[in-house]
C-alpha positions in Angstrom: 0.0 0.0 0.0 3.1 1.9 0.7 4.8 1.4 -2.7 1.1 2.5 -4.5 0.8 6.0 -2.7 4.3 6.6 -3.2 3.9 5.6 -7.1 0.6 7.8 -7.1 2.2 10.8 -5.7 5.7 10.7 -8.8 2.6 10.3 -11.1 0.8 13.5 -9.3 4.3 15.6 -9.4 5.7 14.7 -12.8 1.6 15.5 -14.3 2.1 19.0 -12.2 5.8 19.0 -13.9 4.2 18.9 -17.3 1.7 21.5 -17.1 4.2 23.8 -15.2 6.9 23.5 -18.3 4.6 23.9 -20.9 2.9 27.2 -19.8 7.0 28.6 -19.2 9.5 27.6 -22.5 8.7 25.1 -25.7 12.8 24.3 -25.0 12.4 23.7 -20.9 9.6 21.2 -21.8 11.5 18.9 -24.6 14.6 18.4 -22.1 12.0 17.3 -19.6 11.9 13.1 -20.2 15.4 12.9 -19.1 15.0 14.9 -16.1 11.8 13.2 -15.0 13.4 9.8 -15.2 16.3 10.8 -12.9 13.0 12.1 -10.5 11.4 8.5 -11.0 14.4 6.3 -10.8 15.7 8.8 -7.5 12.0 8.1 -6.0 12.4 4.2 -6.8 15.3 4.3 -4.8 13.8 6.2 -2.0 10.4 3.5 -2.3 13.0 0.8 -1.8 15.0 1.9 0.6 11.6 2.4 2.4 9.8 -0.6 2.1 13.1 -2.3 2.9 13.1 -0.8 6.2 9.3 -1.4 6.9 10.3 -4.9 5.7 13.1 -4.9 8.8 10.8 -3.4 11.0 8.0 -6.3 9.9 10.6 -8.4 11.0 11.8 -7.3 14.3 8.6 -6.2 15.3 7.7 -10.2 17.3 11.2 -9.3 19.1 9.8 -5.9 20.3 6.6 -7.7 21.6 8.3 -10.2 23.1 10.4 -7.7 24.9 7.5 -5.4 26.0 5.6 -8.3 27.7 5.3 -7.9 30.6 7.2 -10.4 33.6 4.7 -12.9 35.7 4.2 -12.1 39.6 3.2 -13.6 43.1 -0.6 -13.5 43.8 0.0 -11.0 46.4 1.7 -8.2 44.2 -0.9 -9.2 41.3 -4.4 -9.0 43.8 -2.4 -5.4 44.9 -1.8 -4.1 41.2 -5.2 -5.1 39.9 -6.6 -3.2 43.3 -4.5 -0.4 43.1 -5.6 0.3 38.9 -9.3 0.3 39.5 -10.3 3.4 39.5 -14.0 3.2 38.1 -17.2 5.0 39.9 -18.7 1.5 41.2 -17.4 -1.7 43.0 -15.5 -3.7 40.3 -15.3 -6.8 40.0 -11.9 -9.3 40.3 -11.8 -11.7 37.6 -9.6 -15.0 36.9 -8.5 -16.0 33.5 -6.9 -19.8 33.3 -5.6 -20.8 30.8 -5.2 -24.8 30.7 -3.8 -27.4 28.7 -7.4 -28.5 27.7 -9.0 -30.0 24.6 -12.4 -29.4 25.9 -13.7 -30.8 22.3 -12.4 -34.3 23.8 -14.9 -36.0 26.3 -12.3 -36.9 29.0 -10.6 -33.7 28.6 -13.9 -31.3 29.7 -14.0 -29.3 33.1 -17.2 -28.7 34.9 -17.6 -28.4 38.5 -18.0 -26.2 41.4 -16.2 -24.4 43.7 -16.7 -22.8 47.0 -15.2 -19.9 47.6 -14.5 -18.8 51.1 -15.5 -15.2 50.8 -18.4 -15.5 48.3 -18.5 -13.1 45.3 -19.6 -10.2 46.6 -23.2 -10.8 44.8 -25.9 -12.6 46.4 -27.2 -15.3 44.6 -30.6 -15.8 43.5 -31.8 -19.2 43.9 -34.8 -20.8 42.4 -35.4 -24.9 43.4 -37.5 -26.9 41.6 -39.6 -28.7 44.4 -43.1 -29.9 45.9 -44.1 -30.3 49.2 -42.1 -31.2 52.0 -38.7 -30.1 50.0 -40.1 -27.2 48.9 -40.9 -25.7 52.1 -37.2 -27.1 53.1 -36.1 -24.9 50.1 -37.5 -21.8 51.3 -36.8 -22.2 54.9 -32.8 -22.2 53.3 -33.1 -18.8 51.6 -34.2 -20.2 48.1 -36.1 -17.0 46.6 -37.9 -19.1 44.5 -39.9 -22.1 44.8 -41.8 -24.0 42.8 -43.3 -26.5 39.7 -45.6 -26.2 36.9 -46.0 -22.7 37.8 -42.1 -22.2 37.3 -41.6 -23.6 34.2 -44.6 -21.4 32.9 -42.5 -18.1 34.0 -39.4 -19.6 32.5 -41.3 -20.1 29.4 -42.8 -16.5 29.6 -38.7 -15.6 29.5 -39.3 -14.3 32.9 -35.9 -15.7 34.5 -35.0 -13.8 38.0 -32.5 -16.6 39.6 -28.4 -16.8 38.8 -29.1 -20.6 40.4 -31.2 -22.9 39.6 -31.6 -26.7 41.4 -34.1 -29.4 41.5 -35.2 -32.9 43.0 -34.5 -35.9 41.0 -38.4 -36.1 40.7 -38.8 -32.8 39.1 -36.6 -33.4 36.0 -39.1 -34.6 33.6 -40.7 -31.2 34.4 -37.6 -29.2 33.8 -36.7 -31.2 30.9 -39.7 -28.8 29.2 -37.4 -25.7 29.9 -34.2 -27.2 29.1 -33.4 -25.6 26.0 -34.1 -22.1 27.2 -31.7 -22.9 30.7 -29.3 -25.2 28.7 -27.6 -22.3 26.7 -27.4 -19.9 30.0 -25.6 -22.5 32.3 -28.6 -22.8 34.5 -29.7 -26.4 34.0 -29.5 -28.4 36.7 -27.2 -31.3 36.4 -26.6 -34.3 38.7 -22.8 -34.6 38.2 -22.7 -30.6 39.4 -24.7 -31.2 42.7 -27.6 -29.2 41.4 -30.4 -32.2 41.0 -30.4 -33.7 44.3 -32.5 -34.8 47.7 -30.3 -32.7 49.9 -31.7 -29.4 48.8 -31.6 -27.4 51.9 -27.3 -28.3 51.3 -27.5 -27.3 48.1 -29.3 -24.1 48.4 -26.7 -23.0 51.4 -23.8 -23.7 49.2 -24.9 -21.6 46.6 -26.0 -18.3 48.7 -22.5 -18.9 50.5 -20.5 -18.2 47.2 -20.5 -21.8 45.3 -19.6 -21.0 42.0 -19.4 -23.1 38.6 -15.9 -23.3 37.1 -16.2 -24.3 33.2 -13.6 -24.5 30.7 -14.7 -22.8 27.0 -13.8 -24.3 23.6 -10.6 -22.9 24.2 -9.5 -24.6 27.3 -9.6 -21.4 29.4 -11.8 -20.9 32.7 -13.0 -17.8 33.7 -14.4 -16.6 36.8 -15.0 -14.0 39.8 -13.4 -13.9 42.8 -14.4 -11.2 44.5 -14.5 -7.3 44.8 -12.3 -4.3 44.5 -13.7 -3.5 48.5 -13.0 -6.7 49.9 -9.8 -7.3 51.5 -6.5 -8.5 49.8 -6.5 -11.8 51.9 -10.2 -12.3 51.3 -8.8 -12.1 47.5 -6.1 -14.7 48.1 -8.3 -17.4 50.3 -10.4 -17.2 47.0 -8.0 -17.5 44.6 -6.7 -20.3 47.0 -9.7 -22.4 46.8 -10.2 -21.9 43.2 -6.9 -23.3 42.4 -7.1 -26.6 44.7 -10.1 -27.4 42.7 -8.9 -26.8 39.5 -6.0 -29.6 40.5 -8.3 -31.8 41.8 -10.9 -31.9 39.4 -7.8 -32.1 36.5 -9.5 -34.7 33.8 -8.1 -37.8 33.1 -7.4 -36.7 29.5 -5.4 -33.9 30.3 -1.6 -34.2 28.7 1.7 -32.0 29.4 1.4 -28.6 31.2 -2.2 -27.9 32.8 -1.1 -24.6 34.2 -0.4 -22.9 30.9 -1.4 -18.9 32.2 -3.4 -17.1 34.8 -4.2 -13.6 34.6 -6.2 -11.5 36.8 -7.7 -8.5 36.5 -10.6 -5.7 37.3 -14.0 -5.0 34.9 -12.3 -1.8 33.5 -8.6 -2.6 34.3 -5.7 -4.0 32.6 -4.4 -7.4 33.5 -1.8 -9.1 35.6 0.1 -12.2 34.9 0.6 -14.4 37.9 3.7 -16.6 38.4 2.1 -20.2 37.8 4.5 -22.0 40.3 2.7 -19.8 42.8 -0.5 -21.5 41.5 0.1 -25.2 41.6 -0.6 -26.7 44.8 1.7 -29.3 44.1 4.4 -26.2 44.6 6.6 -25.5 47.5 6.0 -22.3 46.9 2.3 -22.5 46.0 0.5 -19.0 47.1 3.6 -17.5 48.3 4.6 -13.6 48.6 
């Protein structure tokens, strides 16, 4: 694109050259071929020389990157940078990118459980339970917001979904099998393997108001999730990020080859992010969550 608007503009000068000579002297304007090829060959040059160093530059330019990344640090430094940039109006929230070594297209390579963090998220759950009866008054007397059956799925169906939760009794399944498609895409079916179909439901409803959350690896292999708030403390920060990480290493599918840790970044909603040191993030470390 260079070469062309560099070409356009001899075109532009020599046209300008033209009408210039012939309104001045007959003579000026038949000696003018020879001194318009020096111009054209002198500009060639000059194009060369400067796609030749764009051409360098293309070149070098991966080194330069490489240079400017910036190095990996300890949780506590990262949790006090990513604290220390937020600087929006309202109470951002801490995030956790991981990247792992994760085909997630492979059945015995997928992650999907849950994980309770210490300190909660610093957003109160809304929980709905699918129940009847006995449970469902065991539901409510847990904190569950909402309870109920046929009369559920018919607000689900209106598209009138209020809950970030959403559990069940095994007997209510065929019922929520109805609304599956419009909770399936949201990540708010409830699945036996994640705890959320079950006969403990006053266990399962505590878990989630006390700051349960599900950890999911995209197509990509990476997890991402809250753990917390700009306003809560820095070890409140670290417990969480502590807890997150011990499940990760459990819950490690049978599949998974090579490096699982492969990056961890953390960061605020309107911030910039922070690489952590990933030997600080292996439990398996000695020097797993140190300073």
């Amino acid at each position: 694109m260079l070469k062309q608007f560099i070409s356009r503009s001899i075109r532009i000068r020599s046209h300008s050259h033209r009408l210039l000579f012939s309104t001045v002297s007959p003579s000026i304007e038949e000696s003018l071929p020879e001194n318009e090829n020096e111009d054209e060959e002198e500009e060639e040059l000059n194009d060369e020389t400067i796609i030749s160093t764009e051409d360098n530059q293309l070149k070098e330019e991966p080194v330069l990157r490489r240079a400017m990344a910036l190095p990996s640090v300890a949780p506590s430094v990262a949790v006090e940078r990513v604290v220390d940039s937020a600087t929006a109006k309202f109470d951002e929230t801490i995030e956790l990118s991981l990247g792992l070594g994760l085909d997630p297209r492979k059945p015995n390579q997928s992650l999907r459980t849950l994980a309770q963090l210490p300190h909660g998220t610093g957003k109160a759950a809304i929980v709905a339970v699918f129940a009847q009866g006995e449970q469902a008054e065991v539901a409510k007397a847990a904190g569950a917001v909402i309870v109920g059956a046929e009369d559920l799925v018919a607000e689900i169906q209106a598209g009138n979904i209020r809950f970030s939760r959403c559990i069940a009794t095994p007997d209510m399944m065929p019922l929520v099998g109805r609304v599956a498609r419009i909770l399936g895409p949201k990540g708010l079916m409830p699945n036996p393997k994640m705890g959320t179909v079950t006969l403990d439901i006053e266990g399962a409803v505590t878990n989630a108001l006390k700051g349960e959350i599900e950890l999911r690896a995209d197509k990509f292999g990476f997890v991402n999730l809250p753990l917390g708030k700009v306003s809560f403390s820095h070890s409140k920060i670290l417990d969480n990020l502590r807890a997150v990480m011990v499940c990760v290493t459990n819950e490690k599918p049978s599949g998974a080859t090579g490096k699982y840790l492969k990056q961890a970044v953390l960061s605020s909603t309107m911030g910039s992010g922070v690489q952590i040191n990933l030997e600080n993030l292996d439990p398996a470390s000695q020097k797993f969550m140190k300073l």
